[in-house]
C-alpha positions as CSV (number, residue, x, y, z in Angstrom):
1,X,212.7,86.3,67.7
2,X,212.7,85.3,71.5
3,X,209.1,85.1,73.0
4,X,211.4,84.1,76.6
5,X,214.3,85.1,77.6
6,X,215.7,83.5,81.0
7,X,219.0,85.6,82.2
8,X,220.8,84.5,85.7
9,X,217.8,82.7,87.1
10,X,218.8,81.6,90.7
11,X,216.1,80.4,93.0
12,X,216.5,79.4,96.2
13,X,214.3,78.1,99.4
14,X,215.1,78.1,103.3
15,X,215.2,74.4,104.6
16,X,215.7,75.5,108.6
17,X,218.5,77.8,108.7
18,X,219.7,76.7,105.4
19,X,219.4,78.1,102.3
20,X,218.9,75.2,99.2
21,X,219.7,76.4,95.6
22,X,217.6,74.8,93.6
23,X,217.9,76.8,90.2
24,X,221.7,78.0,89.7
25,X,222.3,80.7,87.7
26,X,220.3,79.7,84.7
27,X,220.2,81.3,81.3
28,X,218.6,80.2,77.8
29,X,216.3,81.9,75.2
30,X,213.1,80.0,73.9
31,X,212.1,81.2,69.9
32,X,208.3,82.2,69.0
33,X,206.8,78.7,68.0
34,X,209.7,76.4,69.3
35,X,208.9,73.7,71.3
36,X,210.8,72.8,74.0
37,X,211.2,69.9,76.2
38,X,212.9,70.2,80.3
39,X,214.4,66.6,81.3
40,X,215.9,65.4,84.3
41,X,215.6,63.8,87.3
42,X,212.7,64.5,90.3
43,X,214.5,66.7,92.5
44,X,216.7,68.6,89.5
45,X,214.3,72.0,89.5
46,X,212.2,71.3,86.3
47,X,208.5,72.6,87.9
48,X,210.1,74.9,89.9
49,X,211.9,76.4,86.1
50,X,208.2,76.0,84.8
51,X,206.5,77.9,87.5
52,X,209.0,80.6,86.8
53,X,208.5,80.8,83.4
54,X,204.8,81.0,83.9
55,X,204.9,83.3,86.4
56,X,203.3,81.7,88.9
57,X,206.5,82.1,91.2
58,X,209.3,84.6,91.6
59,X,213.1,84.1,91.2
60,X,215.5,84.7,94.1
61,X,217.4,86.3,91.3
62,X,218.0,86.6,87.7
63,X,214.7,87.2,85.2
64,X,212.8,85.6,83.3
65,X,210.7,88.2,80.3
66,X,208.1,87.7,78.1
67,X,207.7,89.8,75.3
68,X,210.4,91.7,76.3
69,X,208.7,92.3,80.2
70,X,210.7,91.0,83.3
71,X,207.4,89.2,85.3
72,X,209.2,90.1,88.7
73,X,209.2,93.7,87.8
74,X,205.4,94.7,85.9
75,X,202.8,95.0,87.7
76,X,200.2,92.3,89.4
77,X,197.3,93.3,87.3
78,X,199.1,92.8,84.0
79,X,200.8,89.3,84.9
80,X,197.3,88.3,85.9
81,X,196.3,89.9,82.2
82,X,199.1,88.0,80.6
83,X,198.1,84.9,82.5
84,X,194.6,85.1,81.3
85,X,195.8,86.0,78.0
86,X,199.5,85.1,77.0
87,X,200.1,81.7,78.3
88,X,198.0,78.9,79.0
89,X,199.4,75.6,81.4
90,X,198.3,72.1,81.1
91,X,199.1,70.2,84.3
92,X,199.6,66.4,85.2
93,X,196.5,66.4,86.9
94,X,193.8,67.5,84.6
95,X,192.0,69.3,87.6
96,X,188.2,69.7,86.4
97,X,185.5,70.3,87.5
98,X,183.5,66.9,88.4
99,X,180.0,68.2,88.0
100,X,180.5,70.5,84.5
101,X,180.5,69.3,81.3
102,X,183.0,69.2,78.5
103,X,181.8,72.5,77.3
104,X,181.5,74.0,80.7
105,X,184.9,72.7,81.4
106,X,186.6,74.2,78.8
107,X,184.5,77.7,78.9
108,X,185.2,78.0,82.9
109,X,188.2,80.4,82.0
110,X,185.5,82.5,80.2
111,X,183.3,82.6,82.9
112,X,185.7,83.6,85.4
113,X,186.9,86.4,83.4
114,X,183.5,88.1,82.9
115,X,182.9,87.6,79.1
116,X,180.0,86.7,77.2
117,X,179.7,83.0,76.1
118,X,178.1,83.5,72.9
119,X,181.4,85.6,72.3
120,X,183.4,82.3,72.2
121,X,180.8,80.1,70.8
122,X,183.1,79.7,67.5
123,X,186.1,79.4,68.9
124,X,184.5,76.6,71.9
125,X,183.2,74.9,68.8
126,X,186.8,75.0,66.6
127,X,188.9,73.5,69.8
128,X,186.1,70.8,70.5
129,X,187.0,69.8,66.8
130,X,190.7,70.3,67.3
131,X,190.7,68.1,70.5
132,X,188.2,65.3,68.3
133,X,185.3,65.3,70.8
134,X,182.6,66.5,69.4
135,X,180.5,63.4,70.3
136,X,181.2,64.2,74.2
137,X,180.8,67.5,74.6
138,X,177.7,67.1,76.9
139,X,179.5,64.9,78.9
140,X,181.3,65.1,82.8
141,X,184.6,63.9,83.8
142,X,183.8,60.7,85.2
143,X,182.1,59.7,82.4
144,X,185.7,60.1,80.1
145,X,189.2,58.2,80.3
146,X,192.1,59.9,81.9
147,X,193.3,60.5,77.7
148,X,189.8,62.0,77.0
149,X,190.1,64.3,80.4
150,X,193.4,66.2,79.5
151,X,192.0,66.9,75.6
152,X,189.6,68.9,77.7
153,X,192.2,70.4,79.5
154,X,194.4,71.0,77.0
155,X,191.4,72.6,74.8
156,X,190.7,75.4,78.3
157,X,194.3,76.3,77.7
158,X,193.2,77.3,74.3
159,X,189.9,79.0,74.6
160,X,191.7,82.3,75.0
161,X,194.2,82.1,72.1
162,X,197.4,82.3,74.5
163,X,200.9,82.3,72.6
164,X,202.4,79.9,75.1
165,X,201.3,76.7,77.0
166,X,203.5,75.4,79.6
167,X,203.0,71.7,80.0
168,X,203.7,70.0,84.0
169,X,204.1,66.7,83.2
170,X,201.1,66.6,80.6
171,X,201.3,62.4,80.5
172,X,202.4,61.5,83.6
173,X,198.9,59.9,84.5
174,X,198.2,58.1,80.8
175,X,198.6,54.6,79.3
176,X,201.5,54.9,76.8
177,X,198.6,54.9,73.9
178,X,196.8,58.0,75.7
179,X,200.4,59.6,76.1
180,X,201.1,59.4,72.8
181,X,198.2,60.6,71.4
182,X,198.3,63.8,73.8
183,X,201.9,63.9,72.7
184,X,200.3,64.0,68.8
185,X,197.9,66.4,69.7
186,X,200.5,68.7,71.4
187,X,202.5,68.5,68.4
188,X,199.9,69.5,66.4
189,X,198.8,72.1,68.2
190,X,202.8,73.3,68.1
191,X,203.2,72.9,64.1
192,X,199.5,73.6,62.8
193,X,198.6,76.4,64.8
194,X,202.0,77.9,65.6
195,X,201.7,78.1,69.5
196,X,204.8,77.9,71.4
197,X,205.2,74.9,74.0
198,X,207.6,73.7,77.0
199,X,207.2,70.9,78.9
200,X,208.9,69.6,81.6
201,X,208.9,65.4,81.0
202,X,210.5,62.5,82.7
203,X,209.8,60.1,79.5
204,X,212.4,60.4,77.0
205,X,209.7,59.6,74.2
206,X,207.6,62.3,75.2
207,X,210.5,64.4,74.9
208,X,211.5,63.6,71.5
209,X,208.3,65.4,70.4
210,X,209.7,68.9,70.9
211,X,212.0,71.1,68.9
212,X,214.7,70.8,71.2
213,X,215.5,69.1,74.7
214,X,217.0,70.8,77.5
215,X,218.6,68.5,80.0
216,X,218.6,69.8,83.6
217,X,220.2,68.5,86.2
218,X,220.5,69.4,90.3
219,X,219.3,72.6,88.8
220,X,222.0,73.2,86.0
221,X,221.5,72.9,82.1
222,X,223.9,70.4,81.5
223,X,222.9,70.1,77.3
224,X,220.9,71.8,75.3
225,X,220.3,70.0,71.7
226,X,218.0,69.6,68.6
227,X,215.6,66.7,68.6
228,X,217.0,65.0,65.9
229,X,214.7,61.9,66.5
230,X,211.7,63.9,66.7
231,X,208.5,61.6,66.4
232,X,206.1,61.7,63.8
């Protein structure tokens, strides 16, 4: 079954008097536990699909649903829900907070949404494990690599169970060994615990670790295939 289902997604943005396309007419389904990789070049309209499918913008027109519910058309309080809830995002930049901890870090989600910590103790405990830190969790930022840094990102995408994680460019600031061990870990977050991922990626190896790759270009899916050479 289709956990998204893009249908006629335009968007557009005024340059001056003009009017720049960006996303033309787009349309593709994602599957409950696919994961899918967005290629292309810079320019082509991969963050801006992202942001869409995320909800963090709007379309000029077309839709994008999750679940079966158009984001331009429910309500702000339940995207905001179903951004707390549904879907996670993992950026390029791992944007954390200098002076928390690991555990802080990763619990900050919590936090903001009013819960009880000791609610989550479990669950803070199984992603430390599932991320392989459980020797720095007392630890800040600055005192981890830029590899160790997005595990702690990646694991505050998970601390609320979300179906989905979109993924900005999720290696775009690692070594090729961090990258492909974040590229491992997404994989087995995709395979072991059944979460649905899409990434938008520049790095054709990166890509090979999804499902399937869509190739987007001057915002139009030229392809859309299997990934036959998917890395183990």
């Amino acid at each position: 079954m289709s956990i998204i289902e893009v249908k006629n997604l335009i968007k557009s943005f005024k340059v001056g008097k003009e009017s720049v396309e960006v996303l033309k007419d787009i349309s593709f389904n994602v599957k409950e536990g696919e994961f899918i990789s967005i290629m292309g070049p810079s320019g082509g309209g991969k963050s801006t699909l992202l942001y869409l499918l995320g909800g963090l913008d709007k379309p000029t027109s077309g839709s994008v649903s999750i679940d079966g519910k158009d984001l331009s058309t429910i309500k702000k309080k339940e995207i905001s829900w179903m951004r707390r809830n549904k879907i996670g995002f993992v950026f390029q930049f791992y944007n954390l907070v200098p002076n928390l901890s690991v555990e802080d870090n990763i619990m900050l989600p919590i936090i903001l949404d009013g819960k009880k910590l000791k609610d989550y103790q479990k669950k803070l405990d199984d992603i430390i494990d599932i991320i392989g830190m459980q020797d720095k969790r007392k630890l800040t930022p600055r005192e981890l690599s830029g590899g160790q840094q997005q595990r702690v990102a990646i694991a505050r995408a998970l601390i609320f169970e979300p179906d989905i994680i979109f993924l900005d460019e999720p290696i775009g600031n690692l070594d090729s060994k961090a990258g492909t061990e974040i590229m491992k870990l997404f994989k087995k977050i995709n395979q072991e615990y059944g979460k649905t991922l899409i990434q938008v990626t520049h790095s054709v190896n990166a890509a090979k670790y999804g499902t399937s790759i869509i190739k987007l270009i001057d915002g139009e899916i030229v392809d859309r295939e299997k990934s036959i050479e998917q890395v183990v």
